[in-house]
C-alpha positions in Angstrom: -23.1 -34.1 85.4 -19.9 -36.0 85.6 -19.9 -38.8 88.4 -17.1 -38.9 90.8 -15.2 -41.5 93.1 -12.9 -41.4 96.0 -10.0 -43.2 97.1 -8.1 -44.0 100.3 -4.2 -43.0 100.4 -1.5 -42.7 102.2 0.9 -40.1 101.7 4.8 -40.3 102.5 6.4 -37.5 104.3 9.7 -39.1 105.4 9.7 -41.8 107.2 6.0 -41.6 107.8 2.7 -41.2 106.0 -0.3 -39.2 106.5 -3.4 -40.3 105.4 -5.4 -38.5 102.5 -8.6 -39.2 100.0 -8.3 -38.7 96.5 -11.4 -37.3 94.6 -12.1 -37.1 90.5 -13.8 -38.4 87.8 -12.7 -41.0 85.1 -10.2 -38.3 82.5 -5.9 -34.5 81.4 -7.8 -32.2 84.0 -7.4 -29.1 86.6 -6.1 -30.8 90.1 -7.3 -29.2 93.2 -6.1 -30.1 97.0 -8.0 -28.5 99.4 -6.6 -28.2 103.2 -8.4 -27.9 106.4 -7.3 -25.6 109.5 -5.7 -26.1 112.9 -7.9 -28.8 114.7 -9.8 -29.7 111.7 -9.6 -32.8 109.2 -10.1 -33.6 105.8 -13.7 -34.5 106.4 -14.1 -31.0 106.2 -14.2 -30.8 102.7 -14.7 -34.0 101.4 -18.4 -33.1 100.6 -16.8 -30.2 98.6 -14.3 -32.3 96.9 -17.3 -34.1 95.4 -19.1 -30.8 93.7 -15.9 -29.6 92.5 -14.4 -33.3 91.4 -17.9 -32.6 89.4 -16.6 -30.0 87.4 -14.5 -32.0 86.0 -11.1 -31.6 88.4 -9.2 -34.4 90.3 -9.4 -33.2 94.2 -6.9 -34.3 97.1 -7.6 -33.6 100.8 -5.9 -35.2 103.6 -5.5 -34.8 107.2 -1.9 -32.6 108.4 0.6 -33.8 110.7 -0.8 -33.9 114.3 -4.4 -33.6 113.5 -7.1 -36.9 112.9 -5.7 -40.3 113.9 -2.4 -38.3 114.2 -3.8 -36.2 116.8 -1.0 -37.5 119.7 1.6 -35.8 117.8 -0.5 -32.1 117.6 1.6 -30.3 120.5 4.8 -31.2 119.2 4.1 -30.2 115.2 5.6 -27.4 113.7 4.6 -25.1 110.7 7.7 -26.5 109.1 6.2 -30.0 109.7 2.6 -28.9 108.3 4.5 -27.4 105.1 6.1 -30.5 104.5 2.7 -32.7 104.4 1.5 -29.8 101.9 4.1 -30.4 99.5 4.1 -34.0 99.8 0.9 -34.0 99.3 0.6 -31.3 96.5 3.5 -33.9 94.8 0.7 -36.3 94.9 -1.8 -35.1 93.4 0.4 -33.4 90.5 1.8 -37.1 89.7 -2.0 -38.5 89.2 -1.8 -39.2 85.6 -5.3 -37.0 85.0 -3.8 -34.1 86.5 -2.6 -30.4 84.5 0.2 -29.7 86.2 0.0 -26.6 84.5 -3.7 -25.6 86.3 -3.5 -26.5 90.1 -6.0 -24.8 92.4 -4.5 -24.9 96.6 -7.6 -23.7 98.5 -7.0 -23.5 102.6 -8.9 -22.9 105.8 -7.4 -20.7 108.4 -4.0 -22.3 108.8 -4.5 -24.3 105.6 -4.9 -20.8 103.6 -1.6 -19.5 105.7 0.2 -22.2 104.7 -1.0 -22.4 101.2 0.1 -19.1 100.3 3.6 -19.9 101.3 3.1 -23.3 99.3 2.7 -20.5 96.1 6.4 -20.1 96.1 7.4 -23.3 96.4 5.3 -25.3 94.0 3.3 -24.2 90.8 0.1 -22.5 92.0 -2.5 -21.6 89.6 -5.4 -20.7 91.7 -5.2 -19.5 95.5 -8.6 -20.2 97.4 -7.9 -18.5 100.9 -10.9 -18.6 103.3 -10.0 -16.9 106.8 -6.1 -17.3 106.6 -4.8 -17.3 109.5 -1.1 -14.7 110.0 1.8 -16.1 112.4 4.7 -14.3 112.7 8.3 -15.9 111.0 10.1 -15.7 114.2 8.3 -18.6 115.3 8.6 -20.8 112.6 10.3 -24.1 114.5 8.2 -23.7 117.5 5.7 -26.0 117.8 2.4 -24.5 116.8 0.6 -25.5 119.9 3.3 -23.4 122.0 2.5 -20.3 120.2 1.2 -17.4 122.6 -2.3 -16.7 122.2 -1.7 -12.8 123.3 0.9 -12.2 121.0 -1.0 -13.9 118.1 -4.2 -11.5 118.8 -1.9 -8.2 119.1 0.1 -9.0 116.0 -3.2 -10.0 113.6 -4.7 -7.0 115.0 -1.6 -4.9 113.5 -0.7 -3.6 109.8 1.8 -6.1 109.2 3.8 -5.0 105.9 4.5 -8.0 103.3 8.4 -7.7 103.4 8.1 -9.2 107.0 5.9 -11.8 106.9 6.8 -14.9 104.9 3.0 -15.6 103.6 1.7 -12.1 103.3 5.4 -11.6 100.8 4.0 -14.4 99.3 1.0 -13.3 98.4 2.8 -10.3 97.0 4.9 -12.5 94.8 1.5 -14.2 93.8 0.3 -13.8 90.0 -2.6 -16.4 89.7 -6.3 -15.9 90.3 -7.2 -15.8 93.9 -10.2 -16.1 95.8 -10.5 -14.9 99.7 -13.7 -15.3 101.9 -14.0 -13.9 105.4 -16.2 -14.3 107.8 -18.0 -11.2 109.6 -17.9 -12.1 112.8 -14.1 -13.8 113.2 -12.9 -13.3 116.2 -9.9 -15.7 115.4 -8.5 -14.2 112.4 -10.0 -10.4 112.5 -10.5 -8.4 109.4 -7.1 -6.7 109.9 -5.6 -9.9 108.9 -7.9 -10.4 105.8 -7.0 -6.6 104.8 -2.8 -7.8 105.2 -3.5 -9.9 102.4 -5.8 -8.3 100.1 -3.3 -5.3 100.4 -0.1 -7.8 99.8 -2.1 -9.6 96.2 -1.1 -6.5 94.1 0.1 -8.9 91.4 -2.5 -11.4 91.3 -4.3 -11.8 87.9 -8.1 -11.5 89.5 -9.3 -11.1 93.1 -12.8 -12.3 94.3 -13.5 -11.0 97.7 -16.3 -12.3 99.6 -17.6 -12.0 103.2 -20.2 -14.1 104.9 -22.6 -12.8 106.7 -22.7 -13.1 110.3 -20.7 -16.2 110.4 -18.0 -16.7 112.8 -14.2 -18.1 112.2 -15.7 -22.1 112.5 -19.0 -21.7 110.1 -20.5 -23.0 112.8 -24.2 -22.8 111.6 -24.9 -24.8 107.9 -25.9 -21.8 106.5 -22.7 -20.0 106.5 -20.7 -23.5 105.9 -23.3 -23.9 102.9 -22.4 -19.9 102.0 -18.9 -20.8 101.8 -19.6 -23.8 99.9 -21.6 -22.2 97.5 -18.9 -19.6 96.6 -16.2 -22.1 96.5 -17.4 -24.6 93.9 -18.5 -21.7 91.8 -15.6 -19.7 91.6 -13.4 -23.0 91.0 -16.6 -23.5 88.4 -15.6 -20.1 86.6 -12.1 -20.4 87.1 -12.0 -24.0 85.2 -14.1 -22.8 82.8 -12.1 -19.8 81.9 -9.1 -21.9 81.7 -11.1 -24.5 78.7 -11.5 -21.2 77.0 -8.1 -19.9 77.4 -6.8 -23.6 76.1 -9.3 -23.8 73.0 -8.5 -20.0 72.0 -4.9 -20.7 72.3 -5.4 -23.8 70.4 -7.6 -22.2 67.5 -4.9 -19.8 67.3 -2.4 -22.1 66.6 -4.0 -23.8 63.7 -4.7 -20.5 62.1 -0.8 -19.6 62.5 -0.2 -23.2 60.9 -2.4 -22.5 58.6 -1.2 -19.0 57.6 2.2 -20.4 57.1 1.6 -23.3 54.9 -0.6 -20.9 53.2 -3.9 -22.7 53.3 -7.2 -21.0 53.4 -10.2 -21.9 55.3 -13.9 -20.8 54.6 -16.3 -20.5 57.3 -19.8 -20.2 57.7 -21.9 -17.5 59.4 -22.1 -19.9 62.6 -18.1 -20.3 62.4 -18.6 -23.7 61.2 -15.9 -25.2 58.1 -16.9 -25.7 55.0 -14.1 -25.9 53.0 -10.4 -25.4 52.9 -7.1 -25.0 50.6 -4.6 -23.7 49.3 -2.9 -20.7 47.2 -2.0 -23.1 44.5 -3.6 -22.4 41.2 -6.6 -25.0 39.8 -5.4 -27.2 37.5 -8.0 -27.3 34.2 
């Protein structure tokens, strides 16, 4: 298995930085940045980083505006403000000189999977990861998210909300990558009406894998269900990565044969697909 390191970094977002930890091992590679919810932190899924850093990706997580050592500024950040440490941050991690630009998984928590969807349309977005997104309405945007009333959240995630109004759920519908959402049974926070918003919006996505945990509630409070989520995390980024090595050496294969077809050179092949010889059209000379 592939050993990994992290590093310690700061990223700018105007005239400020937010702090972040950069995960991988030592080579052109899938980039993942994984984003924790409202009151959470990076810590969240630095242990994660590490298994999926192990399948050979370079992983980003970071703490948002207002949460961590930030955490004096949480009743005066925005969504806006959030967005803007996603996409710095996203910026990042596309820059690392290891990273695909071309295969970049977002996976969010809650408000880090609300937020990441509406990252989709901003930013190059291979691979959505959405466990228990969170819905807000757009109205709202500028208001600081701390101000937000908790009785009209509950009402409005507890209602079919149509994809045309809702700036994440119309990007989900725009949305044409692989995605992956996980709810849990028992969430209280972000019911299943909300989960069912988005499956209904992702009619254009390429795959869907749905999966619901088991008693768990919004948090994962018990290691079992935080384990559970773990568990289907690294092994869908697993399969997704792996699909995408195939995709790459297909495509690649195929281009030799079409270089090959037009030059007019012929290749023999064993039983096992192996080479054994090569040439071309020309006639032998005696």
């Amino acid at each position: 298995m592939t050993t990994t390191r992290h590093n310690s970094i700061h990223i700018p977002v105007g005239d400020r930085s937010i702090a972040g930890t950069l995960v991988g091992p030592n080579s052109l590679m899938p980039g993942v940045m994984l984003v924790h919810g409202w009151d959470g932190s990076q810590e969240q899924y630095i242990a994660r980083a590490h298994e999926i850093a192990a399948l050979g990706c370079i992983c980003l997580t970071f703490d948002l505006r207002g949460h961590a050592k930030d955490r004096a500024a949480r009743d005066a950040v925005t969504r806006e403000d959030n967005l803007a440490d996603m996409l710095a941050a996203y910026d990042v991690l596309v820059g690392h000189p290891s990273v695909d630009g071309a295969a970049v998984a977002v996976v969010g928590s809650s408000y880090g999977g609300y937020l990441a969807a509406i990252l989709s349309t901003l930013r190059p977005v291979r691979w959505l990861g959405m466990r228990v997104p969170a819905l807000y309405k757009d109205a709202d945007w500028l208001v600081p998210k701390h101000a937000l009333s908790r009785e009209e959240l509950v009402a409005y995630r507890n209602s079919v909300v149509a994809p045309a109004s809702n700036r994440a759920l119309s990007a989900a519908a725009q949305f044409e990558g692989d995605v992956l959402m996980v709810e849990s049974e028992f969430d209280t926070l972000v019911p299943h009406p909300v989960i069912k918003n988005y499956l209904d919006a992702f009619q254009r996505a390429h795959s869907m894998t749905y999966r619901v945990i088991k008693g768990a509630d919004h948090a994962l409070s018990q290691k079992v269900w935080s384990q559970s989520y773990t568990n289907v995390l690294v092994n869908w980024v697993g399969e997704m990565v792996k699909g995408a090595k195939e995709e790459a050496e297909a495509a690649r294969v195929h281009k030799a044969s079409a270089a090959r077809e037009k030059t007019g050179a012929k290749v023999l092949h064993s039983a096992s697909g192996k080479v054994l010889a090569s040439g071309s059209d020309s006639p032998a000379i005696a």
